[in-house]
Steps between C-alpha positions, in 0.01 A plus 500: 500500500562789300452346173211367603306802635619676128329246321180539738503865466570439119175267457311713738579825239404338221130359612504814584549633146283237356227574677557895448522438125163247466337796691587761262435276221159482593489881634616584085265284354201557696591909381540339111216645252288283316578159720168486636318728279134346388511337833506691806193663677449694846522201664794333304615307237191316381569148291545460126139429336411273176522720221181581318465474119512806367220677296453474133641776339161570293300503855274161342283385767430104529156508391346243788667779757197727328240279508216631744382305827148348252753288287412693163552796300297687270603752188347616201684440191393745278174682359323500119258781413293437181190648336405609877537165664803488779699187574758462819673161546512383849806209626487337803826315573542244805805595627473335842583143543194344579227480217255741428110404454288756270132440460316833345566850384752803608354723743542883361456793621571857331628849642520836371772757512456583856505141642171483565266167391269525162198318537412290247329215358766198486372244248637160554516352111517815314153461370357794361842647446632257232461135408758244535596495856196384693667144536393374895718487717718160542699385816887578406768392741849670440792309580822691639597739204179447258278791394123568474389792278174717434379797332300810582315674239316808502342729247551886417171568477307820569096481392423755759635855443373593840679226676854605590736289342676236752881467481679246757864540555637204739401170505499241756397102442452256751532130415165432622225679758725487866812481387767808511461656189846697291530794294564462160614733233162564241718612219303841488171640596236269557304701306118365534247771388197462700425151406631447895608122471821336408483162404771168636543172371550185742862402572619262217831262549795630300646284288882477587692766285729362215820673366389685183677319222798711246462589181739608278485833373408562141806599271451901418344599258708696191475871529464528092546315202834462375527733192659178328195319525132553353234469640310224516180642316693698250455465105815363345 
């Protein structure tokens, strides 16, 4: 009898220490730093989430994450100024998914310094501005990724000295009359005169782009003529 209430009282002491040391084991690593740290909240330990790709390190965007609610976007790609006559290059780029239909000419409209609208005289062709882009207007349907382009011209022209000169600072062009129009850069001062119109060609199809091809670069040419040789027009 004895023996066996010693081995009782044995297994009853150590379930007793088991259980005392699973508790503490979880006391200790409940207190442990850094187990749950990223996870917990005010209301607990919340549960691991799919990691996320991280960012690029230059910040690059995906250009369709850009692309405005109408489909398209519009930029000018640069400006020429010659003998008084002003040249901007519009782009239009699909860069929704679905294709884009064109059928006519930008929609412009011109502000000063302040932000506030310049009226003027919009002429559709660029006739009696400068010849060569009065071509009608064609129906152009952009597929996902093509371009359309146009240009606005305008002439520094004053033939009035009593007319204040008109100089536009922002820019905004609409793909055609309804549709939400975007700001683009005008490379400088629209600077108009008082002639008060700005010509705009009708949206043309771009053709696709194409890499521009190598060439190699011309060998250097010598500094001087080698003393050792004469040269080639000299009297022997």
């Amino acid at each position: 009898m004895n023996s066996r209430g010693t081995a009782a009282r044995r297994r009853g002491s150590t379930a007793s220490a088991t259980v005392t040391a699973f508790t503490a084991a979880l006391t200790l690593g409940a207190c442990l730093p850094g187990d749950h740290r990223g996870q917990g909240g005010p209301d607990g330990p919340r549960p691991p989430t799919t990691p996320t790709t991280a960012a690029s390190p230059s910040g690059s965007v995906d250009p369709l994450a850009e692309c405005p609610a109408s489909g398209v976007r519009i930029r000018s790609t640069g400006g020429d100024a010659a003998m008084g006559l002003r040249a901007l290059g519009l782009e239009l780029v699909n860069c929704g998914e679905r294709p884009y239909q064109l059928n006519g000419y930008p929609v412009l409209h011109v502000f000063d310094e302040e932000r506030e609208p310049i009226m003027l005289r919009v002429v559709n062709g660029a006739k009696a501005i400068t010849s060569g882009f009065d071509q009608p207007p064609r129906p152009v349907t952009l597929a996902a990724g093509e371009r359309a382009t146009a240009v606005v011209l305008w002439r520094n022209l004053v033939t009035d000295s009593t007319v204040v000169a008109t100089n536009g600072e922002f820019l905004t062009v609409a793909p055609a009359a309804g549709q939400p129009a975007e700001e683009v850069d005008p490379d400088g001062p629209i600077d108009l005169g008082n002639t008060g119109r700005i010509g705009v060609s009708a949206w043309k199809k771009a053709d696709p782009s194409t890499p521009v091809p190598t060439r190699p670069a011309p060998p250097p040419a010598p500094s001087a003529v080698p003393s050792s040789v004469s040269p080639p027009d000299s009297v022997l």
